[in-house]
N, C-alpha and C positions, 0 to 999 in steps of 0.2 A: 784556501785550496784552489790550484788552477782551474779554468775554465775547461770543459770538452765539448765537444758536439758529440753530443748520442747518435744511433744511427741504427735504425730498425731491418734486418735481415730475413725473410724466409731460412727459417733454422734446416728443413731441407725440401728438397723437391726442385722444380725445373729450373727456379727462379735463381737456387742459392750457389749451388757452383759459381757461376760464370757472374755473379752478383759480387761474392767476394775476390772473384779472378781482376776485376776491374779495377777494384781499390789496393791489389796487389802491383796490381800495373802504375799504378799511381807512385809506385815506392814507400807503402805503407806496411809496415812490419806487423805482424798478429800470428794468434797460435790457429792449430786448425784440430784442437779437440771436439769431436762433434757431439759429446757430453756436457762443454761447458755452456751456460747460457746466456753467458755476462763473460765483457773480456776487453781491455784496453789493448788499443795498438800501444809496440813500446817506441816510436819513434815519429810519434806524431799526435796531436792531443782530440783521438777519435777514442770513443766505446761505442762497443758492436750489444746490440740486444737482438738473441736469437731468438725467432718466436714463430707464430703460426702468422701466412699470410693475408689472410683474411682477418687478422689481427692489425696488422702496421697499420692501414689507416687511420684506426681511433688510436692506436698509440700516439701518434704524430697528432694529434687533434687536440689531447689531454693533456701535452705535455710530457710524457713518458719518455719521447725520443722526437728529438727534435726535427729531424730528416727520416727518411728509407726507401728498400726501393721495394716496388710493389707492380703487381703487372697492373697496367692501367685500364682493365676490366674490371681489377677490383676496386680502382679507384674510383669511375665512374659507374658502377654500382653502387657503392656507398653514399655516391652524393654528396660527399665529408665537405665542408666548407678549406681546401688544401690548395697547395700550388702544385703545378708539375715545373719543378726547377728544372729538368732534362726529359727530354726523350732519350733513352739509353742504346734503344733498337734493336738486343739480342731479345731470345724467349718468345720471338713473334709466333703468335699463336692464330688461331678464327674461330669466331662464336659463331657456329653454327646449326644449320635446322637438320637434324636426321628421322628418319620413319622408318619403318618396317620396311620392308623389302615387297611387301605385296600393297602398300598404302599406293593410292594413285597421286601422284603430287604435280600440279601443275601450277606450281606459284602460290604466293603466302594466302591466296584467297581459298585455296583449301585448306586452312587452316582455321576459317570460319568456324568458332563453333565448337571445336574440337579440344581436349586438355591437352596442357606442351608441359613435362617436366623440366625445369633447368634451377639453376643454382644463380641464375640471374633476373631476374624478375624483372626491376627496376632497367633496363638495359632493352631487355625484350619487350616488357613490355611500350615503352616508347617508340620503340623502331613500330611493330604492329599499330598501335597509333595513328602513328605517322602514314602507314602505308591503309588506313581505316578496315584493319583488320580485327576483329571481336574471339578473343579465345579466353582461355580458362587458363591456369598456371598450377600445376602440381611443386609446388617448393623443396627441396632436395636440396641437402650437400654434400652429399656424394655420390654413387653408383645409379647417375643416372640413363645410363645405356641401360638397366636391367627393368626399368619404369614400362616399358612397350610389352616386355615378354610375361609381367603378371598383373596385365590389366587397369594400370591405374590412371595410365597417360596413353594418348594418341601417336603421338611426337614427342620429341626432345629436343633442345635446348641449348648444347653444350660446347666447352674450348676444344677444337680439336688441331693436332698438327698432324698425322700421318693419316687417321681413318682407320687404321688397324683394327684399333678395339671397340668401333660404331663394329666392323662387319665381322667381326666373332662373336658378335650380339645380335646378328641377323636385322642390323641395322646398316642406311645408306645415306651420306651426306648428301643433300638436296639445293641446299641454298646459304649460301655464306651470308652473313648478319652484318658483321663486324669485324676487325682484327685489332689484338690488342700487342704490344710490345711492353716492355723493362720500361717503368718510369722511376725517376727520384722523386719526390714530395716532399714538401716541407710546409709548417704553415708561412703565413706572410708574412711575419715578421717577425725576427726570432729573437729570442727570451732577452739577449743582451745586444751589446756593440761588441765583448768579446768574443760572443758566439756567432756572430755576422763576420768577423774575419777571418775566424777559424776556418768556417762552412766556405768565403771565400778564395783561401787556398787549398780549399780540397776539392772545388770545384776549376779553380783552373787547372790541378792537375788533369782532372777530369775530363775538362775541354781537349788539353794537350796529347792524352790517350785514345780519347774516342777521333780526333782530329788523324792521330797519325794511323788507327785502321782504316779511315779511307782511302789513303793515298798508298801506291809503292816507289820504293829510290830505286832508276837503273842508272845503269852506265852501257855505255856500246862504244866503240869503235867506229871513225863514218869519213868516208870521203869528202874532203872540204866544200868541195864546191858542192854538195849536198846539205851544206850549213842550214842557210836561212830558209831550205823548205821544212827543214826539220824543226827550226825554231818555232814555227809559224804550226806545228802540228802539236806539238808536246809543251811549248813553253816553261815551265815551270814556278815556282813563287816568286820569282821576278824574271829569269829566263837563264837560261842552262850555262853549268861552270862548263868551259869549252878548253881543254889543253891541248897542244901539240904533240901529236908523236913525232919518233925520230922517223919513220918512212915520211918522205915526203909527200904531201898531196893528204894526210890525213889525219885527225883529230880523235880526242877521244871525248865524249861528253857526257855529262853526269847528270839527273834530274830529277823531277818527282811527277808523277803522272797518276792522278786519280781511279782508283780500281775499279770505278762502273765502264769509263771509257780505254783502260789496258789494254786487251785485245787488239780493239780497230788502233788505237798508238800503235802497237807492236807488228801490226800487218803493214801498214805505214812504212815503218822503218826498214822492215825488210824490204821493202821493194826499193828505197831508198838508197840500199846498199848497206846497211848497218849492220857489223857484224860483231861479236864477243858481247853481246847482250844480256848483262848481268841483272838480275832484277832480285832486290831485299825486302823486307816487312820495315816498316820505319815502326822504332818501340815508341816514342813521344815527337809531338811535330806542336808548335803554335805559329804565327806569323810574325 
């Protein structure tokens, strides 16, 4: 029987969308029945194991699934003896400190003393530690905004991304902890030398995917003798395909420019002279 690389998924919630969007981008073919729980891609030698996320970790630890992807709160919660083969960077979330709305909070040293509900323990409690903070932990895994309103906790503990549902709990975020983003995991050395090449062509397409959402490809229009300042500002993975138009005196040139620094490039070029600037998503990009 052929070899596969298993691959451990959040069967659903924030993690699993955009977890399987990934490996789709990858050019990996699968079904998207959200019944099944076991499933081979047909054009690549991956199996998906859909499960609870608070699960991958020990699955990948046991053997179960050689890889997955898990947010890396939960990874460093567990403790697992695992690798992080990638930072993924979608699903950024914050573990953060919330209290009542009438709590006086001036920093983790009111926190002296007090019960904090969270579904992290391990995580919070080392941060507190660290900052020579002494509290109590109410352990929960799940509804832990409702922990303040019948008494059982002080504070709470918890991943938040909007803040929504801390403040229709008459709850208010106070102090960020931590933030966790999308990890892959694997352990360190995997079962075979077959399943080490498989895992390493699934990871460069990987590279190739996550590589080309950083960047976007334009093209503009630009007065020649505007060349080399343009070059000097945008350059590109070795430096810009430059063609002649038929008006004389101007170019057309094509590149790839990094999406943190897009804007100030494109302000740039405007003043430059650059005009019919086209700009694309790149689907795969490597060097």
């Amino acid at each position: 029987m052929a070899e596969v690389v298993r691959i451990a998924i959040q069967k659903s919630g924030r993690l699993s969308e955009k977890s399987l969007q990934i490996i789709k981008n990858c050019g990996i073919k699968f079904g998207s029945d959200a019944r099944v729980l076991k499933e081979e891609a047909s054009n690549f030698p991956l199996e998906f194991l859909y499960v609870r996320d608070d699960d991958i970790p020990s699955y990948v630890r046991d053997g179960i699934a050689d890889v997955g992807i898990v947010g890396r709160n939960e990874y460093d919660e567990q403790a697992i003896d695992l690798e992080v083969l990638r930072d993924l960077g979608f699903a950024k979330c914050r573990l953060s400190i919330a209290v009542p709305n009438d709590f006086v909070y001036q920093g983790l040293s009111s926190l002296e003393g007090k019960r904090i509900a969270t579904s992290y323990p391990n995580i919070l409690g080392g941060i507190l530690k660290a900052r020579g903070v002494s509290a109590s932990f109410v352990q929960v895994s799940g509804s832990v905004e409702i922990t303040p309103a019948v008494g059982i906790a002080d504070a709470i503990c918890d991943l938040v991304s909007t803040g929504a549902t801390l403040a229709m709990n008459g709850l208010r975020e106070v102090e960020s902890l931590y933030t966790s983003t999308a990890v892959m995991i694997g352990r360190k050395q995997m079962a075979s030398v077959a399943k080490q090449r498989i895992l390493d062509r699934l990871m460069l397409r990987l590279d190739a995917v996550m590589k080309a959402s950083s960047y976007k490809y334009i093209m503009f229009n630009l007065p020649q003798e505007h060349l080399e300042q343009v070059a000097h500002i945008i350059g590109g993975m070795k430096s810009p395909t430059v063609t002649p138009l038929m008006e004389k005196g101007w170019v057309s040139v094509q590149t790839v420019v990094a999406e943190d620094t897009f804007w100030e490039d494109f302000e740039q070029l405007k003043a430059l002279g650059a005009q019919g600037i086209l700009v694309t998503p790149i689907e795969k990009m490597t060097e």
